[in-house]
C-alpha positions in Angstrom: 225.2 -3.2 256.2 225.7 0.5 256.7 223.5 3.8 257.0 225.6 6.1 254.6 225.5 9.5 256.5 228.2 12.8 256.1 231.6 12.5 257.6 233.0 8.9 256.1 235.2 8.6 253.3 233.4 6.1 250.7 234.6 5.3 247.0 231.7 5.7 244.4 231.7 3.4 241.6 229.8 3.6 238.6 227.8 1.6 236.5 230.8 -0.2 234.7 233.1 -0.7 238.0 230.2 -2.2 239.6 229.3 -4.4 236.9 233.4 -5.4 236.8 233.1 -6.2 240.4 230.2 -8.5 240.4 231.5 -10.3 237.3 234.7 -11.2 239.7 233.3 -11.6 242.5 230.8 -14.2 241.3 233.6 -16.1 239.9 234.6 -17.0 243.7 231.1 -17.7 244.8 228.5 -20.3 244.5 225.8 -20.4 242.0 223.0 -17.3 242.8 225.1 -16.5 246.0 225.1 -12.3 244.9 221.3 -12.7 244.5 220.7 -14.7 247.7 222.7 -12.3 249.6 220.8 -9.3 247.9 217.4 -10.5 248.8 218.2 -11.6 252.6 220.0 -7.7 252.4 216.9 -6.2 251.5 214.9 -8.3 253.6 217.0 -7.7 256.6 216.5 -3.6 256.0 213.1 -4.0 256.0 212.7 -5.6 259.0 214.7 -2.6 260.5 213.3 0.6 259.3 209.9 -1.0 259.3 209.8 -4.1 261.7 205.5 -3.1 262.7 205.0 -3.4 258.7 202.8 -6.6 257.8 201.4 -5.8 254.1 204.6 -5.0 251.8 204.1 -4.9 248.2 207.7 -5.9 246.6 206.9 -4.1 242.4 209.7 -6.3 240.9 211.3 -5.8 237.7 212.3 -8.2 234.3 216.0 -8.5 235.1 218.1 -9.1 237.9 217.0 -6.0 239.9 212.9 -8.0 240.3 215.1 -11.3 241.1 216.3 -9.4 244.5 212.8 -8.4 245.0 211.5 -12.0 244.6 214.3 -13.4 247.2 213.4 -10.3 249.4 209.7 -11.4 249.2 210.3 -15.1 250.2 212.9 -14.0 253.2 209.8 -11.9 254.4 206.9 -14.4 253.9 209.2 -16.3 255.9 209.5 -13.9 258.7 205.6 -13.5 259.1 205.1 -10.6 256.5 201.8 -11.1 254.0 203.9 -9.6 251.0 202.2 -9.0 247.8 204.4 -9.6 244.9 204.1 -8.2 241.2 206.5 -9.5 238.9 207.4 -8.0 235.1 209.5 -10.9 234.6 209.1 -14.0 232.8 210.8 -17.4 233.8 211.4 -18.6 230.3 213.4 -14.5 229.3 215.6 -14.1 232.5 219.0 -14.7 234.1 219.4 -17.9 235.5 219.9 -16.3 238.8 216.5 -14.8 238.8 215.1 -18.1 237.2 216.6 -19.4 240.3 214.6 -17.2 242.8 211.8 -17.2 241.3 211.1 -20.9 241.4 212.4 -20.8 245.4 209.8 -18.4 245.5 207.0 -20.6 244.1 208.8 -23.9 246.1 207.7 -21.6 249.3 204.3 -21.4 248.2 204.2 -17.7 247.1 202.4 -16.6 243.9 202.7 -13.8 241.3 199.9 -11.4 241.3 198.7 -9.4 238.4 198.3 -5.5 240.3 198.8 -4.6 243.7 195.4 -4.6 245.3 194.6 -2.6 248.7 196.7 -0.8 250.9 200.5 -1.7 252.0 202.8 -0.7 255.1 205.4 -0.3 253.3 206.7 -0.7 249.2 209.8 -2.0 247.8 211.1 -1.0 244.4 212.9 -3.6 242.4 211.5 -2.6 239.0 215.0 -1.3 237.4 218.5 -1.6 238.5 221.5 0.3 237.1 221.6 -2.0 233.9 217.8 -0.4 232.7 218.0 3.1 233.8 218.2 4.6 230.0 214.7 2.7 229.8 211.7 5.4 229.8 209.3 3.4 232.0 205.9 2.4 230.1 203.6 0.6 230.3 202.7 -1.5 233.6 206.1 0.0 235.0 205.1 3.2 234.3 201.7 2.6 236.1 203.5 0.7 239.1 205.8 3.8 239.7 203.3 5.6 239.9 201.2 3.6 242.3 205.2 4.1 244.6 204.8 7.3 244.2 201.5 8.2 245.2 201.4 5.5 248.2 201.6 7.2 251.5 203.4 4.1 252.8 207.3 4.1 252.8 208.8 3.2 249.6 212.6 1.0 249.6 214.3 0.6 246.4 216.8 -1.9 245.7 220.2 -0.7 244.5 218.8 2.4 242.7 215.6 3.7 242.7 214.0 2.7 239.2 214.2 6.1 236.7 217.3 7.3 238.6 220.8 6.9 236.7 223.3 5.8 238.9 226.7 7.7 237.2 225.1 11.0 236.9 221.8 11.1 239.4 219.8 12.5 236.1 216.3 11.0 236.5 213.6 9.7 233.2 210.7 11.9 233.4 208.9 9.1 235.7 210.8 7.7 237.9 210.2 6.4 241.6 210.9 8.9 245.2 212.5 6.2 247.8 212.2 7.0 251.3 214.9 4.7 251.2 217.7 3.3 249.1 219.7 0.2 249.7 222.9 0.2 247.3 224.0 -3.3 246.9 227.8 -4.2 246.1 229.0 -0.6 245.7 228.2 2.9 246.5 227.0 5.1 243.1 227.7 8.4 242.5 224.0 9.4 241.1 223.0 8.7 244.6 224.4 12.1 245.6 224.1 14.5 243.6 221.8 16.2 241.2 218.7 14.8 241.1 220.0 11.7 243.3 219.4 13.0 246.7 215.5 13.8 246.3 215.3 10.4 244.9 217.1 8.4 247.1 215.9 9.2 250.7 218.2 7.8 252.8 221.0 5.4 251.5 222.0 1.9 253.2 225.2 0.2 251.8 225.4 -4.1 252.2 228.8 -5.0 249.9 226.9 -8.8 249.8 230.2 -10.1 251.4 232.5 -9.1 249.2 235.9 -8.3 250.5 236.7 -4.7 251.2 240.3 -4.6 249.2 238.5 -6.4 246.2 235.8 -3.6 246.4 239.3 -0.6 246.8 241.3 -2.5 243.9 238.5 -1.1 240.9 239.1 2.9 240.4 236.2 4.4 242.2 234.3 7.3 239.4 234.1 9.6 242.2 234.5 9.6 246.1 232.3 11.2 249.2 233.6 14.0 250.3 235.0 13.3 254.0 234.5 16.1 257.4 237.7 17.4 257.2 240.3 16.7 259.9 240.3 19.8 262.6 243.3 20.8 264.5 243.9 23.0 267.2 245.4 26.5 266.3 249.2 26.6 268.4 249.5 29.1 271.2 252.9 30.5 269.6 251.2 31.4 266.4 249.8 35.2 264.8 248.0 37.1 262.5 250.5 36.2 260.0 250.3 32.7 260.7 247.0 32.3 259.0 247.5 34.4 256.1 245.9 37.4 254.4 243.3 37.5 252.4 242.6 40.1 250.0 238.9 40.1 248.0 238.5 41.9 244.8 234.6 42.5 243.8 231.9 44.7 244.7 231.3 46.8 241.4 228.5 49.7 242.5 225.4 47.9 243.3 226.6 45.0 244.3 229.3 45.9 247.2 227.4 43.5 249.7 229.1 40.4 247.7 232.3 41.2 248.4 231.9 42.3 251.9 230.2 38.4 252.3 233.3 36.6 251.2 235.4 38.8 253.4 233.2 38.0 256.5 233.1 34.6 255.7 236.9 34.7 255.3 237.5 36.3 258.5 235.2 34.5 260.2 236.9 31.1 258.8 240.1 32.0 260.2 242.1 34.1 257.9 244.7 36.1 259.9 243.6 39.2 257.6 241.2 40.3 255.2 242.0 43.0 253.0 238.9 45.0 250.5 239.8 46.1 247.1 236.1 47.2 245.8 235.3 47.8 242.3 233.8 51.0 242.5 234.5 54.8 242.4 233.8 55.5 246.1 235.3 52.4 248.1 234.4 52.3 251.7 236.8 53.0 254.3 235.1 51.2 257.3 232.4 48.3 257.5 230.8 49.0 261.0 229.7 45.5 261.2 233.3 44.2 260.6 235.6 47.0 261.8 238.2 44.1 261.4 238.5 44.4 257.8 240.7 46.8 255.8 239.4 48.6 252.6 242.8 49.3 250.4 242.5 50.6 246.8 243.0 47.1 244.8 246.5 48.4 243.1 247.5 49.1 246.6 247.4 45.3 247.4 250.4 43.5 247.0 248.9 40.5 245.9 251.9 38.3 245.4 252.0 38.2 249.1 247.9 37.5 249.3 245.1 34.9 248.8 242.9 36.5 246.2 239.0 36.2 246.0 238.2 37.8 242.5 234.8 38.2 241.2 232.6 38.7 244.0 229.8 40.9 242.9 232.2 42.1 240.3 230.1 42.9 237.3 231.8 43.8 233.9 234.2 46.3 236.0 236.3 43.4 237.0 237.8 42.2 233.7 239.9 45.5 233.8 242.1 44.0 236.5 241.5 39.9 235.6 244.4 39.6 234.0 246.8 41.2 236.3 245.0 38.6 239.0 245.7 35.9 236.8 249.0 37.0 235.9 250.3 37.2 239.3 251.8 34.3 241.4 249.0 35.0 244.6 246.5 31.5 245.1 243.1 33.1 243.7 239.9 31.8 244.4 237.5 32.4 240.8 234.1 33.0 241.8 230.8 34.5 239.9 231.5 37.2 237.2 235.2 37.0 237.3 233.8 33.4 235.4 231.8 35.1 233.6 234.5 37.5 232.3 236.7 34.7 231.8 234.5 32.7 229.8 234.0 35.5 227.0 237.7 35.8 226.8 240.1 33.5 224.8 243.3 35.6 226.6 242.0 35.2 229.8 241.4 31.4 229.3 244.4 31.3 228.3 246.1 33.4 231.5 244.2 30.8 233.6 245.5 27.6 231.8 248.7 28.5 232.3 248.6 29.6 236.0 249.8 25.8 236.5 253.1 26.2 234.9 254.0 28.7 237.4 252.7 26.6 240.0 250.1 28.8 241.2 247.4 27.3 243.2 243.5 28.2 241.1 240.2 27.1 242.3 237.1 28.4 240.8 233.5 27.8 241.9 230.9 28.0 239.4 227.3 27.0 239.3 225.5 25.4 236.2 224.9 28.2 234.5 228.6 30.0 234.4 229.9 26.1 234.0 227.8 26.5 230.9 229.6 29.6 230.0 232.6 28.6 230.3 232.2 25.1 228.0 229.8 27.0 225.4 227.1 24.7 226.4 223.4 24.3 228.0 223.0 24.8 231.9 221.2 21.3 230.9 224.2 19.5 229.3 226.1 20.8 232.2 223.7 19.0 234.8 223.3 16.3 232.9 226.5 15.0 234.1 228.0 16.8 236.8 231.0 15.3 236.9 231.9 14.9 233.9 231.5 18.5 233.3 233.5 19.6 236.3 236.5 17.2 235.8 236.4 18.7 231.7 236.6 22.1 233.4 239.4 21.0 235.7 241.4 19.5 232.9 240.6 22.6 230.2 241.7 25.0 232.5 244.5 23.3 235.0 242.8 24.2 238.2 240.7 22.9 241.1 236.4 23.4 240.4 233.7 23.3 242.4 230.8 22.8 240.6 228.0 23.9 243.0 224.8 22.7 243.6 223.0 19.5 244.8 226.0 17.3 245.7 228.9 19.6 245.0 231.5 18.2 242.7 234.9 19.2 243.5 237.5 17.9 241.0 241.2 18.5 239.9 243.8 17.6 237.9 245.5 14.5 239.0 242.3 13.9 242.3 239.7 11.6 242.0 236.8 14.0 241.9 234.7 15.0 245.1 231.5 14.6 245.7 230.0 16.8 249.2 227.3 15.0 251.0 226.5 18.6 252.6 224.0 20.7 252.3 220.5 21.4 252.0 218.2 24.1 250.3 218.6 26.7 252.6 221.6 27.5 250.8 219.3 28.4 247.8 219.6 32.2 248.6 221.7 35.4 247.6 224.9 35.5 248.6 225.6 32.3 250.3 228.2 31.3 247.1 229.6 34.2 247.7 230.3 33.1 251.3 232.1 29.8 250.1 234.4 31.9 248.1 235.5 33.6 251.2 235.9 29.9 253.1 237.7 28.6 250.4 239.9 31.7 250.4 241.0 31.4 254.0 241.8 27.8 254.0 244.4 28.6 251.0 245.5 30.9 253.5 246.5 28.6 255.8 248.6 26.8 253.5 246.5 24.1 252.6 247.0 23.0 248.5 244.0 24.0 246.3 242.1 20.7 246.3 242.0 20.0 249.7 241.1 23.7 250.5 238.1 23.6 248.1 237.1 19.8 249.9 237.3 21.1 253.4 235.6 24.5 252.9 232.6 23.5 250.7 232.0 20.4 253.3 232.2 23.1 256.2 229.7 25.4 254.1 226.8 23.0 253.7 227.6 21.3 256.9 226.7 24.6 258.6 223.7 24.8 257.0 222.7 21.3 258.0 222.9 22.4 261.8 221.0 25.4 260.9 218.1 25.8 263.7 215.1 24.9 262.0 213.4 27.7 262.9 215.6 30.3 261.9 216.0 31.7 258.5 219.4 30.9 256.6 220.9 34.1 255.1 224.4 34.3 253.5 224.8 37.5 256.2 224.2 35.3 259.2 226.1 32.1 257.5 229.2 34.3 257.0 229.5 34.9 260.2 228.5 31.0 261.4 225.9 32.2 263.2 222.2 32.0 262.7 221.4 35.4 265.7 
């Protein structure tokens, strides 16, 4: 059993994989062993993040999901806990796996009690595993999550918790807040991201014994996204060993933007940043930044460049998207250049077919211009994050980052990304305009257009994950890495 923190590589399966590898798995196993080894799991965790706790209430579920809970229960009677166990189940209507438990559970001289009466040290959740989590709870399920929910003891849910789906981390309307999750057999995706990382708390992983290469021969849905490798810059290198970098954006009114990406860009390690703003009086020095150099955009040679487009951009920038587009430079995509680009077939088109010349794309949208983009709700986008972003990858031949809780990065021919970094403090101005600029400067140095993406969005919410607690997150002071 493992405490899934950021940094580690781990394949995400979803719903179907999962169900693929306990069908196979159980074919090599004794009768109930998944089960068995679920329950002493679950058991186990308890006894770790809560080894004081002597009242438990295990709320367990009609399927297979409860059946963990009921071998959990026993494992803990066993161990000197008073566990209270509720049961939605009935022995004559489940698996014979849970059929199995549940009369071990009875051999042990346990009962099944009605409602959870007085106060617990600490919950489980094993109403719903990933097989119900279409179900809208009702009834006495609806009524037990919210009993979870407004317990002030610590709540543990078994595989999932109960509302939450575990392919797209959407949650039902009612659906339970873990303080912890233990995912059993495989890692799912809806754990991190979307609505999956509120839910979840923090996530344990116990494979229940199965082998690590049966577990890397299914095709993961998605992987974590891993803390990128670091490597010391060589004393024989320059400037122009690390590229330039050249951000177009800044229409009037919104030059800050595009002087954000170019500090972030400078201060991730491009060898130079160049300014091409959008409006009629461009700036000649930033005082803050002396390092940067404002050139008249059709000064910029940008075949030789990394270009950030769309940075505070407004409307004004779709007078020189297409040239952007047109040219051979890596671009990065950010904010209205998206927005341009989604109310223009040509455009779409310029950016499909920035693949054939083997031109490296990536383009960061949230929800809402990801909406744009595929005519659709913000809502249909977030419904399923990854689907939406690998549709976007395939549509328009390019590397996405579709931003927000659990960033999904995906591209053509990668299993898609998903960034365990992060936290609200990046909900303010300016700070996506900050990952444009990281993304731009690792393209700089050399790295293709996927990894580039991986390593700067991990970078951008790890930073804000070592932010000082007391000090305020701005997209100013996280350009620079710095919170003073």
């Amino acid at each position: 059993m493992q405490k899934i923190t950021p940094g580690a590589h781990h394949l995400l399966h979803g719903v179907d994989q999962t169900r693929y590898l306990e069908q196979t798995a159980a074919l090599s196993l004794p009768p109930h062993a998944l089960m068995q080894h679920a329950g002493l799991a679950v058991a186990r965790l308890v006894m770790a993040i809560a080894p004081h706790a002597q009242r438990i209430w295990v709320a367990c579920g009609p399927g297979n999901n409860g059946g963990d809970g009921l071998e959990a229960a026993r494992h803990l009677q066993q161990w000197g806990k008073h566990c209270v166990v509720t049961w939605l189940g009935n022995a004559e209507h489940v698996s014979v796996d849970t059929t199995a438990a549940y009369q071990k559970l009875l051999d042990a001289g346990m009962s099944i009690q009605a409602a959870p009466n007085g106060t617990f040290d600490l919950c489980i959740d094993a109403l719903l595993g990933i097989g119900g989590q279409l179900r809208e709870p009702v009834g006495l399920m609806a009524d037990w999550i919210r009993l979870l929910n407004n317990s002030r003891s610590p709540v543990l849910s078994v595989d999932i918790p109960t509302g939450l789906h575990a392919d797209t981390g959407q949650t039902n309307r009612l659906s339970v807040k873990a303080s912890h999750t233990l995912s059993l057999l495989t890692l799912k995706p809806g754990l991190f991201t979307a609505q999956g990382r509120d839910a979840a708390g923090s996530i344990w992983l116990d494979t229940l014994g199965v082998e690590t290469c049966m577990l890397k021969a299914a095709e993961p849905l998605a992987c974590l996204n891993a803390r990128p490798v670091t490597s010391t810059r060589l004393h024989a290198t320059h400037k122009g060993s690390y590229g330039d970098v050249a951000i177009i954006g800044g229409a009037p009114g919104m030059t800050g933007a595009a002087l954000l990406a170019a500090s972030a860009a400078l201060h991730a390690g491009a060898g130079r940043v160049f300014v091409g703003l959008l409006g009629d009086k461009p700036l000649s020095i930033d005082e803050q930044h002396p390092e940067l150099m404002f050139r008249t955009i059709r000064s910029l040679n940008l075949s030789n460049m990394i270009v950030v487009c769309g940075c505070g951009g407004g409307q004004a920038v779709h007078a020189i998207l297409h040239d952007v587009l047109s040219s051979s430079a890596p671009i990065v995509i950010d904010a209205d250049a998206i927005n341009e680009i989604a109310k223009s077939d040509n455009l779409q088109k310029a950016l499909a077919a920035r693949q054939g010349h083997n031109a490296a794309t990536v383009m960061t949208p949230h929800p809402l211009e990801a909406a744009r983009l595929l005519a659709v709700t913000t809502r249909q986008i977030q419904a399923d994050r990854l689907t939406a972003a690998e549709t976007l990858a395939q549509r328009f031949a390019c590397t996405v980052v579709l931003k927000g809780s659990g960033t999904v990065i995906s591209g053509p021919g990668h299993v898609s990304m998903i960034n365990p970094t992060g936290n609200a403090k990046l909900a303010s101005a300016g700070t996506g305009d900050v990952l444009a600029g990281m993304v731009g400067a690792q393209l700089a140095t050399g790295q293709p257009a996927f990894d580039a993406a991986c390593r700067a969005v991990y970078q951008h919410g790890a930073m804000a994950d070592t932010w000082p607690p007391n000090a305020p997150l701005t997209a100013h002071r996280l350009a620079s890495g710095s919170p003073s």
